[in-house]
PyMOL Python script that loads the backbone (N, CA, C, O; Angstrom):
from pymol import cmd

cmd.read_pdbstr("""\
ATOM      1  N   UNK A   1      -3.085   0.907   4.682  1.00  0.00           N
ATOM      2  CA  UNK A   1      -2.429  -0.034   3.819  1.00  0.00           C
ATOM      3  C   UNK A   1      -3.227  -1.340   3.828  1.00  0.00           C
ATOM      4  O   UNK A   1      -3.446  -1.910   4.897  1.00  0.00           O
ATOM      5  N   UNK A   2      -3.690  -1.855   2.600  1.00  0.00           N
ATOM      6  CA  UNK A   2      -4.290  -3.030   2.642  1.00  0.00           C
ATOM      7  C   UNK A   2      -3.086  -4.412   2.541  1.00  0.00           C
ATOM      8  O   UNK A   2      -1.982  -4.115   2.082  1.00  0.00           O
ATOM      9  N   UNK A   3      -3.243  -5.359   2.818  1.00  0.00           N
ATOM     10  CA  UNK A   3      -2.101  -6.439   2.918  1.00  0.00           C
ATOM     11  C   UNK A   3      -2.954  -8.004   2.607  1.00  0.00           C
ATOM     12  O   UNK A   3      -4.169  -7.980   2.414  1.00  0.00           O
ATOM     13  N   UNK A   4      -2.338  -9.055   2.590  1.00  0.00           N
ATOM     14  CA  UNK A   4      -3.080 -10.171   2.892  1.00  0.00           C
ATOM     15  C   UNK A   4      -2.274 -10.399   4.275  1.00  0.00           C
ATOM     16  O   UNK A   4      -1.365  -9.737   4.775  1.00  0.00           O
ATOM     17  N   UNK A   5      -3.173 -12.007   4.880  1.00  0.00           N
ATOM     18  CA  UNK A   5      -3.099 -12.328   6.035  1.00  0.00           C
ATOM     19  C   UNK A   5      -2.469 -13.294   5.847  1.00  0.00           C
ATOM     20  O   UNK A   5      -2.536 -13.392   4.622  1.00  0.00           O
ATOM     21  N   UNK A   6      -1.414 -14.761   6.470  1.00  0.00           N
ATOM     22  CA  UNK A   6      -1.449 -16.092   5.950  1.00  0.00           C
ATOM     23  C   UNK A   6      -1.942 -16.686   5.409  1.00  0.00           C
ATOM     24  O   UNK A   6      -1.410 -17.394   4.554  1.00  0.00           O
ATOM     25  N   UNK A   7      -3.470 -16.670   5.718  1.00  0.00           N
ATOM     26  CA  UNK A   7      -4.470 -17.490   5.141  1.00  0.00           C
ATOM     27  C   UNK A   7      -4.427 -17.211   3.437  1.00  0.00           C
ATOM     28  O   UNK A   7      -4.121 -17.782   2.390  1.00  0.00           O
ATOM     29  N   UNK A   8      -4.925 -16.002   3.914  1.00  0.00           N
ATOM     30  CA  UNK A   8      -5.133 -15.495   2.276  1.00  0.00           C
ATOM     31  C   UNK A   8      -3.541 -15.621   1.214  1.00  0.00           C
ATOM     32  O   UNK A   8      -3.477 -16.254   0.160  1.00  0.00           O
ATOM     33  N   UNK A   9      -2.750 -15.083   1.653  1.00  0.00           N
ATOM     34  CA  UNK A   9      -1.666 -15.506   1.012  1.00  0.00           C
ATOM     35  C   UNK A   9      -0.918 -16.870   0.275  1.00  0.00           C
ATOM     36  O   UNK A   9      -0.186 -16.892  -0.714  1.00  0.00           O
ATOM     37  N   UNK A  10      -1.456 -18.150   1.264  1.00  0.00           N
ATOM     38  CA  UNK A  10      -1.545 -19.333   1.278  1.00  0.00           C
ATOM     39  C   UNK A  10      -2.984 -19.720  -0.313  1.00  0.00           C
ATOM     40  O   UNK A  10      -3.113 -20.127  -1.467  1.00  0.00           O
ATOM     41  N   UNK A  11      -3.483 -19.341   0.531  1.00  0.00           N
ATOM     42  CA  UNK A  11      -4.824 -19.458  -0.437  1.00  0.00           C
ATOM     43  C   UNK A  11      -4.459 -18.802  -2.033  1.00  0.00           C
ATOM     44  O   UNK A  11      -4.726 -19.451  -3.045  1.00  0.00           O
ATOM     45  N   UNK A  12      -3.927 -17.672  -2.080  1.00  0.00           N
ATOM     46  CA  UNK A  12      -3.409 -16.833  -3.460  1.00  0.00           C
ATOM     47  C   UNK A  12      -2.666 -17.908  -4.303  1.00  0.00           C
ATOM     48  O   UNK A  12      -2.916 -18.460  -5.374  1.00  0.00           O
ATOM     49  N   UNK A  13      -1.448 -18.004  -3.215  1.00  0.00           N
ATOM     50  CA  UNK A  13       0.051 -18.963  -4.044  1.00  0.00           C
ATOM     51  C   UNK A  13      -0.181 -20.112  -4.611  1.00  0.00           C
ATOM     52  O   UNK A  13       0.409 -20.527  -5.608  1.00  0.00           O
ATOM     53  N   UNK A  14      -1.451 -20.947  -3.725  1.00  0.00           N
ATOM     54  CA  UNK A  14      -2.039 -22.254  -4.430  1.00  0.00           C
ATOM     55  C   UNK A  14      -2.530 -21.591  -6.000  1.00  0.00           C
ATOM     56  O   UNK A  14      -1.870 -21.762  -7.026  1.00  0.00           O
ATOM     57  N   UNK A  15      -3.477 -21.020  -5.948  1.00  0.00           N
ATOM     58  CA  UNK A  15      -4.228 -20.571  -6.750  1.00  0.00           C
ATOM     59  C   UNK A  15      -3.351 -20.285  -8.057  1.00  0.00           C
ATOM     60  O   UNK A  15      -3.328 -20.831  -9.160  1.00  0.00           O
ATOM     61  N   UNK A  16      -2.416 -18.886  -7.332  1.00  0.00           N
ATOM     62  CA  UNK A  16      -1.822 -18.997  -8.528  1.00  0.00           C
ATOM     63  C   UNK A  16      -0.528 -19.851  -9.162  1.00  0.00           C
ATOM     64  O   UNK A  16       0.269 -19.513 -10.036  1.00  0.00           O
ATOM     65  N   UNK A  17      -0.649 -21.363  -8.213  1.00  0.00           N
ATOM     66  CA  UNK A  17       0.146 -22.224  -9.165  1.00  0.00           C
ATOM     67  C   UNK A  17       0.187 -22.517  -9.831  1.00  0.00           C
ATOM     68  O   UNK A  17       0.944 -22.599 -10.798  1.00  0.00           O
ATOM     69  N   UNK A  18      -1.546 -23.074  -9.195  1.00  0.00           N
ATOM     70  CA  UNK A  18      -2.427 -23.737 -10.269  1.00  0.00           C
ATOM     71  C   UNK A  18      -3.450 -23.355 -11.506  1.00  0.00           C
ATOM     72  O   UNK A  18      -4.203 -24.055 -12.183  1.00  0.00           O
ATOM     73  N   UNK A  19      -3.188 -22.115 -11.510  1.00  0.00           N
ATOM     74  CA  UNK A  19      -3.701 -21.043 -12.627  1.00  0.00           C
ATOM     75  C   UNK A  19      -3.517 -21.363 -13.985  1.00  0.00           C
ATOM     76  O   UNK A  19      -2.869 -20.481 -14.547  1.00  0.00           O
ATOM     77  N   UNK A  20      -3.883 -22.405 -14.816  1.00  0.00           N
ATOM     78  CA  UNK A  20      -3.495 -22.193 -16.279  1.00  0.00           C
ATOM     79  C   UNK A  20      -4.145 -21.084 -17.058  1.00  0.00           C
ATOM     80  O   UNK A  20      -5.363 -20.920 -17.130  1.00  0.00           O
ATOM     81  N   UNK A  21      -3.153 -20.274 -17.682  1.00  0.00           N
ATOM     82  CA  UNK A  21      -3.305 -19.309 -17.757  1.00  0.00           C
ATOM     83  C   UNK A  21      -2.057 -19.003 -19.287  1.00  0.00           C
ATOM     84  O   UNK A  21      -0.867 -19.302 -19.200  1.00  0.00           O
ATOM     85  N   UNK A  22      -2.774 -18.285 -20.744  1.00  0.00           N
ATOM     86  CA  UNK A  22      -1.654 -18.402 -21.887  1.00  0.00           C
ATOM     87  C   UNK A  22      -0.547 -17.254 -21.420  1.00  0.00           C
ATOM     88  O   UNK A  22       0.651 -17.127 -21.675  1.00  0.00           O
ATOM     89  N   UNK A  23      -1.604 -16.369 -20.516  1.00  0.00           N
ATOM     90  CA  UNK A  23      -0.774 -14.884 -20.504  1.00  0.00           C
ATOM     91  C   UNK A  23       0.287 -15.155 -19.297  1.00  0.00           C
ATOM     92  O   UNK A  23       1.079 -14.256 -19.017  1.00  0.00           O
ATOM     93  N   UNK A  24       0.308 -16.233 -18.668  1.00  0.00           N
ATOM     94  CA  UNK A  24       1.224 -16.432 -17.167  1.00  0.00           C
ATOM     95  C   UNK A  24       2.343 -15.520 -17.135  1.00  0.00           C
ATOM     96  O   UNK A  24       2.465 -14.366 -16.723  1.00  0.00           O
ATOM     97  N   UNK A  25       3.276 -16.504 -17.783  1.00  0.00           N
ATOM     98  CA  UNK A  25       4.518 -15.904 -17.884  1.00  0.00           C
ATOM     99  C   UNK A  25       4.722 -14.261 -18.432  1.00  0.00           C
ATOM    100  O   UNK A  25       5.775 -13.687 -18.153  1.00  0.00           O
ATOM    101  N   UNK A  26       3.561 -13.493 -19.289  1.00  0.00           N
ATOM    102  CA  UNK A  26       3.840 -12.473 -19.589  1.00  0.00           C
ATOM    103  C   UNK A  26       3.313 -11.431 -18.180  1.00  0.00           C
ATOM    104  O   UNK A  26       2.288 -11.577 -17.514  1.00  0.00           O
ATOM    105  N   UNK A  27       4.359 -10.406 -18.021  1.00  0.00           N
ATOM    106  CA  UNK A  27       3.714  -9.918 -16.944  1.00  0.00           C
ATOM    107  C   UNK A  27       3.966  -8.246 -17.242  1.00  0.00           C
ATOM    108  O   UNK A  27       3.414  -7.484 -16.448  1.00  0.00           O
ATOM    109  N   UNK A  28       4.872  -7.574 -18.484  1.00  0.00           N
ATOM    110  CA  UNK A  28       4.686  -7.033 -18.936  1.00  0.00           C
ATOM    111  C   UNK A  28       6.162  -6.443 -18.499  1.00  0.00           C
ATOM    112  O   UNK A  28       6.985  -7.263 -18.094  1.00  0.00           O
ATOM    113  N   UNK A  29       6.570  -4.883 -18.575  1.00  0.00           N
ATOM    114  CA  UNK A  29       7.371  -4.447 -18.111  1.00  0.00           C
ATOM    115  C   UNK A  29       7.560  -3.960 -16.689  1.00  0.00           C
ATOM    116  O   UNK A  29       8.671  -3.903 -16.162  1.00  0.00           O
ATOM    117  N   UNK A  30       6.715  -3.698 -16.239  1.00  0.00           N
ATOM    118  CA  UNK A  30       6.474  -3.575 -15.176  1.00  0.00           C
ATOM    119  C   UNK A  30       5.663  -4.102 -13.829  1.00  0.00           C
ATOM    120  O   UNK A  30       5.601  -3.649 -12.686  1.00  0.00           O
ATOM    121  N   UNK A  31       5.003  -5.385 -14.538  1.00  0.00           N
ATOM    122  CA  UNK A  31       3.918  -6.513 -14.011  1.00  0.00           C
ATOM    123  C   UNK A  31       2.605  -6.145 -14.697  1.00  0.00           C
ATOM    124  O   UNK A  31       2.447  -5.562 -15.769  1.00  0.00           O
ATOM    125  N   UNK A  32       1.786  -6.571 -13.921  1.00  0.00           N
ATOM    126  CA  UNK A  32      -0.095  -5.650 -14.148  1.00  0.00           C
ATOM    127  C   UNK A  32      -0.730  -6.696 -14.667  1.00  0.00           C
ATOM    128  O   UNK A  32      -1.686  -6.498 -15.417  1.00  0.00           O
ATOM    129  N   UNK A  33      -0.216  -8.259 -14.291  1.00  0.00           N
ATOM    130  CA  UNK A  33      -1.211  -9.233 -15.123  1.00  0.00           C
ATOM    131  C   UNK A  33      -1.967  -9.424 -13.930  1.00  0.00           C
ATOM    132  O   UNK A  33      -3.176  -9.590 -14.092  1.00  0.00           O
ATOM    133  N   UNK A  34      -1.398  -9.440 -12.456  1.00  0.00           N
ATOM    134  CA  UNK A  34      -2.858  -9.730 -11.414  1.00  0.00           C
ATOM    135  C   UNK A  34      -3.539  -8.358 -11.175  1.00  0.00           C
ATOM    136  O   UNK A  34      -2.599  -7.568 -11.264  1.00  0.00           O
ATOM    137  N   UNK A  35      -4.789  -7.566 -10.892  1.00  0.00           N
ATOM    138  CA  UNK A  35      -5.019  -6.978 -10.296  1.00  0.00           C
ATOM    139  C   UNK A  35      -5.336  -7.117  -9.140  1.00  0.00           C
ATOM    140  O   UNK A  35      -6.033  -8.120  -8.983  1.00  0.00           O
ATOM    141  N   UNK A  36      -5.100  -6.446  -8.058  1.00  0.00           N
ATOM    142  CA  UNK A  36      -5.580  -6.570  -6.461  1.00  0.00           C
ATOM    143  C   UNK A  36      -6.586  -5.685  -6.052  1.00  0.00           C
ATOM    144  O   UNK A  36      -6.440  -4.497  -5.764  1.00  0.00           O
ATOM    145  N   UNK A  37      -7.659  -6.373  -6.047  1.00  0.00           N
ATOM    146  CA  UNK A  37      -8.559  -5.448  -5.478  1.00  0.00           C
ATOM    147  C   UNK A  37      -9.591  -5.320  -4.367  1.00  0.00           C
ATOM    148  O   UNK A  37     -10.682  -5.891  -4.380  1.00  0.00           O
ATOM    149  N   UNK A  38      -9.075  -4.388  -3.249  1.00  0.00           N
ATOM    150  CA  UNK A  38      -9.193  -4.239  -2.280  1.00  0.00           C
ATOM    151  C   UNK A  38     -10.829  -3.383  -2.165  1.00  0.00           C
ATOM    152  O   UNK A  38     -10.926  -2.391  -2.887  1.00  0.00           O
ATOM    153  N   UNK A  39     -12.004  -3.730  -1.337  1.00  0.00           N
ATOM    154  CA  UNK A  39     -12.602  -3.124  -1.317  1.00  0.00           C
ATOM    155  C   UNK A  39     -13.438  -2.908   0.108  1.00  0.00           C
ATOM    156  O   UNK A  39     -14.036  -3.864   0.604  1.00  0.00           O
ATOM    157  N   UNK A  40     -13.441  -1.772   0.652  1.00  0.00           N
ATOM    158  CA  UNK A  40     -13.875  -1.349   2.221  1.00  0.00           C
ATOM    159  C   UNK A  40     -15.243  -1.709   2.446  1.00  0.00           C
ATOM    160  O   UNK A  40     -15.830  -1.295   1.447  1.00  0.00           O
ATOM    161  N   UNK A  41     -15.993  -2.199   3.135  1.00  0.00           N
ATOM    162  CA  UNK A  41     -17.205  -1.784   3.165  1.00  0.00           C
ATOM    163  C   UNK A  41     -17.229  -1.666   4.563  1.00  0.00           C
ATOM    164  O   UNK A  41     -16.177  -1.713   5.200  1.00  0.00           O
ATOM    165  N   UNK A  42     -18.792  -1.453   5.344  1.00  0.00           N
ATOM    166  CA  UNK A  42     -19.053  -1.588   6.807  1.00  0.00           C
ATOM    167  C   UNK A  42     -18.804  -2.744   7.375  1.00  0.00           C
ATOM    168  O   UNK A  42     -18.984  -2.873   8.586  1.00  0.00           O
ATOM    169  N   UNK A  43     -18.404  -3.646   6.696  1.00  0.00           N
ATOM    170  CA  UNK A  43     -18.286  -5.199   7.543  1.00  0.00           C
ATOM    171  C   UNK A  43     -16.513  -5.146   7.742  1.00  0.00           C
ATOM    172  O   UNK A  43     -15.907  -4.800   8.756  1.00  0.00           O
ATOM    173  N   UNK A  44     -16.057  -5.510   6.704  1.00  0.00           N
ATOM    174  CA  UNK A  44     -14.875  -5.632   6.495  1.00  0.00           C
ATOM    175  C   UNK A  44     -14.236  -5.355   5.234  1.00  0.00           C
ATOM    176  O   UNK A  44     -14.600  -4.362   4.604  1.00  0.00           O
ATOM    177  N   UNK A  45     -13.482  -5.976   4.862  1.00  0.00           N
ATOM    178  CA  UNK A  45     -12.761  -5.392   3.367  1.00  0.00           C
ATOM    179  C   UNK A  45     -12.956  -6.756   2.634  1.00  0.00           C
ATOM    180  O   UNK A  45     -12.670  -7.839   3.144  1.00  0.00           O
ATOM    181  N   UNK A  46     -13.635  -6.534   0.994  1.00  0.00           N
ATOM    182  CA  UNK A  46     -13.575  -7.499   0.067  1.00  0.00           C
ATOM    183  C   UNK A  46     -12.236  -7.388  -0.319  1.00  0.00           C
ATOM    184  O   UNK A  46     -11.653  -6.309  -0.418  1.00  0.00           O
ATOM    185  N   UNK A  47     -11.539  -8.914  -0.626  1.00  0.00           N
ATOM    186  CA  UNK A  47     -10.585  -9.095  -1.380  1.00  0.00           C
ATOM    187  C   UNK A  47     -10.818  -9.657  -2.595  1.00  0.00           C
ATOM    188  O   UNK A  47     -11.162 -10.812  -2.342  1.00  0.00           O
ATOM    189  N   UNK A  48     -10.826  -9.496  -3.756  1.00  0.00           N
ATOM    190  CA  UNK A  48     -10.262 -10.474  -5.058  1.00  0.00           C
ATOM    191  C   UNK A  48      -8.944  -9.982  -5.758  1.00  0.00           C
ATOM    192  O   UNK A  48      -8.480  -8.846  -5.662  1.00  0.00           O
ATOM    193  N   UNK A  49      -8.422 -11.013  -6.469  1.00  0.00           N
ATOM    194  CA  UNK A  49      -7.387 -11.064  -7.133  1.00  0.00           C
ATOM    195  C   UNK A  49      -7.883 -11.328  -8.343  1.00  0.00           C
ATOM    196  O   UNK A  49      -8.722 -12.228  -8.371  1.00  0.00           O
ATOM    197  N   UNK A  50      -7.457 -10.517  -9.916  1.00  0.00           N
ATOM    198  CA  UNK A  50      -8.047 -11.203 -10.535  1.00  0.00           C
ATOM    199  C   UNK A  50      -6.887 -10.824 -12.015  1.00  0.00           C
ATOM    200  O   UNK A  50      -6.218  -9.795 -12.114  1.00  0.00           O
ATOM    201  N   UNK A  51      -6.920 -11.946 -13.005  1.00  0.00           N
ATOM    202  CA  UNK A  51      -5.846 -12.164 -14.066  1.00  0.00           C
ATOM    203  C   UNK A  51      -6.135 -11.390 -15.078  1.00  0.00           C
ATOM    204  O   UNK A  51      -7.182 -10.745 -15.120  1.00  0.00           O
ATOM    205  N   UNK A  52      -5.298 -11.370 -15.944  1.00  0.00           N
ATOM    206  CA  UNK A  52      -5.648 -10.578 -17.181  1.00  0.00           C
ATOM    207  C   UNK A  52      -6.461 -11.108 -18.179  1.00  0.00           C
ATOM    208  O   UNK A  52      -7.078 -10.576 -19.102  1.00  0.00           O
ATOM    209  N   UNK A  53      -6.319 -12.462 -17.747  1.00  0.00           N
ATOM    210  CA  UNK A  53      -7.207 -13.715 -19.058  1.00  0.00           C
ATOM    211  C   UNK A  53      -8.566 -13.706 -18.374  1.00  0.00           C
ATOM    212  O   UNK A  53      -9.368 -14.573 -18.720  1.00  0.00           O
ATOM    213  N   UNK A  54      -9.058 -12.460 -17.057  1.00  0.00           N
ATOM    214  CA  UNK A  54     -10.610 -12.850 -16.664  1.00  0.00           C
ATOM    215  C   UNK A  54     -10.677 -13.788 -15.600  1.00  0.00           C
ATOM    216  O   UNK A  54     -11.693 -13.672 -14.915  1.00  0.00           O
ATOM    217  N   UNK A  55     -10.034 -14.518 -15.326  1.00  0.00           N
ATOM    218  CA  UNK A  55     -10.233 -15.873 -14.378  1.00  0.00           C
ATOM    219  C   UNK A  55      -9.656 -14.439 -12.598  1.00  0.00           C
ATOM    220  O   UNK A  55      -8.715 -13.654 -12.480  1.00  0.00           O
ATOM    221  N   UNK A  56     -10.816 -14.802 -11.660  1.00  0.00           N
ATOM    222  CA  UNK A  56     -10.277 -14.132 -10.205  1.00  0.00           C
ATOM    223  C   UNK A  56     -10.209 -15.098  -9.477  1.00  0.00           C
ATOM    224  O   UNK A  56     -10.127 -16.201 -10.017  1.00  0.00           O
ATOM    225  N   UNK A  57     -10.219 -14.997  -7.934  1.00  0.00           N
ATOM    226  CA  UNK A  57     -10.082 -15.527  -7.043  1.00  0.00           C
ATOM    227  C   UNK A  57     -10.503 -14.496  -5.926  1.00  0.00           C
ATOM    228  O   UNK A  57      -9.888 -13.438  -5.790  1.00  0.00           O
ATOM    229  N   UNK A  58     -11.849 -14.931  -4.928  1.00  0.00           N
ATOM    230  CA  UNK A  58     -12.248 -14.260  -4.017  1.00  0.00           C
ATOM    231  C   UNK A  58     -11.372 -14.782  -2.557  1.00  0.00           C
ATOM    232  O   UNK A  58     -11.529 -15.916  -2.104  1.00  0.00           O
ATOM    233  N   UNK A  59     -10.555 -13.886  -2.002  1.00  0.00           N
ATOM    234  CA  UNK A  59      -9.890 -13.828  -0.963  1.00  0.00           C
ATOM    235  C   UNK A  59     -10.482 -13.217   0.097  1.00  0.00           C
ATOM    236  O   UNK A  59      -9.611 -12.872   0.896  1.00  0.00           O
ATOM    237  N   UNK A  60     -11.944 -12.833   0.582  1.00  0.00           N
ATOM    238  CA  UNK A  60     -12.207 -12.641   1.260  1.00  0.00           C
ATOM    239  C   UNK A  60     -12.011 -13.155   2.110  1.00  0.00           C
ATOM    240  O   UNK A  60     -11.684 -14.318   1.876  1.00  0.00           O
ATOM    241  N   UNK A  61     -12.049 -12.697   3.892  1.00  0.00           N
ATOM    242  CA  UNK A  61     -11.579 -13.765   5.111  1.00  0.00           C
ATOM    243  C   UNK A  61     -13.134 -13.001   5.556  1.00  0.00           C
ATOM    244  O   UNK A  61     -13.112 -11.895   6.095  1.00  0.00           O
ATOM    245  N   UNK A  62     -14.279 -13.616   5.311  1.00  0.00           N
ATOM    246  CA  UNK A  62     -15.710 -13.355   6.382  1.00  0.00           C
ATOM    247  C   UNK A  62     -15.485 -13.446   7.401  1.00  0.00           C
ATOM    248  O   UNK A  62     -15.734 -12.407   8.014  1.00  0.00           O
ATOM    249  N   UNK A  63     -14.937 -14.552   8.237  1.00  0.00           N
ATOM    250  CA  UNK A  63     -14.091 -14.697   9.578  1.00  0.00           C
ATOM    251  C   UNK A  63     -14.113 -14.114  10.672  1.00  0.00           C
ATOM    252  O   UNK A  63     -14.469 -14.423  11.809  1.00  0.00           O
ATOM    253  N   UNK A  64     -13.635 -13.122  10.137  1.00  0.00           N
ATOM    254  CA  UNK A  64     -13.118 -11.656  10.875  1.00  0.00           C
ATOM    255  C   UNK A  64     -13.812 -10.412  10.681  1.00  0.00           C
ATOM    256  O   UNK A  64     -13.446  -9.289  11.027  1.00  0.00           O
ATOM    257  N   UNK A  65     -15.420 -10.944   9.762  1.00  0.00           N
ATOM    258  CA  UNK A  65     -16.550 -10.182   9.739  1.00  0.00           C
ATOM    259  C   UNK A  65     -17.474  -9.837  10.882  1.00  0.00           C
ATOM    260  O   UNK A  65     -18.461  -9.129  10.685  1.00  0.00           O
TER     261      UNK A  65
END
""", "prot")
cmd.dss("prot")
cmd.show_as("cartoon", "prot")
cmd.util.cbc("prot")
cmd.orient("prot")
């Protein structure tokens, strides 16, 4: 199961406060305006988040690389 950490979560909620964005409020019937995408490698796992209008946000934690 992939998850965020505080950090990253903290880091998301800013982000997406402050996201102007036309599509915000639409999130559809079932959501699907953020994608989460989780990706494994040998170090650790890439995080981005990214909107339907194109705009992401890299949540990686190197850190813990």
């Amino acid at each position: 199961m992939f998850t965020l950490d505080d950090d990253q979560r903290k880091k998301f909620d800013e982000w997406n406060r402050n996201h102007t964005c036309s599509l915000k409020k639409y999130s559809g019937a079932i959501g699907g305006r953020l994608t989460y995408c989780f990706t494994p490698t040998g170090l650790g796992v890439c995080l981005k988040v990214k909107c339907v209008c194109g705009e992401e946000i890299d949540l990686t934690d190197v850190s813990n690389w």
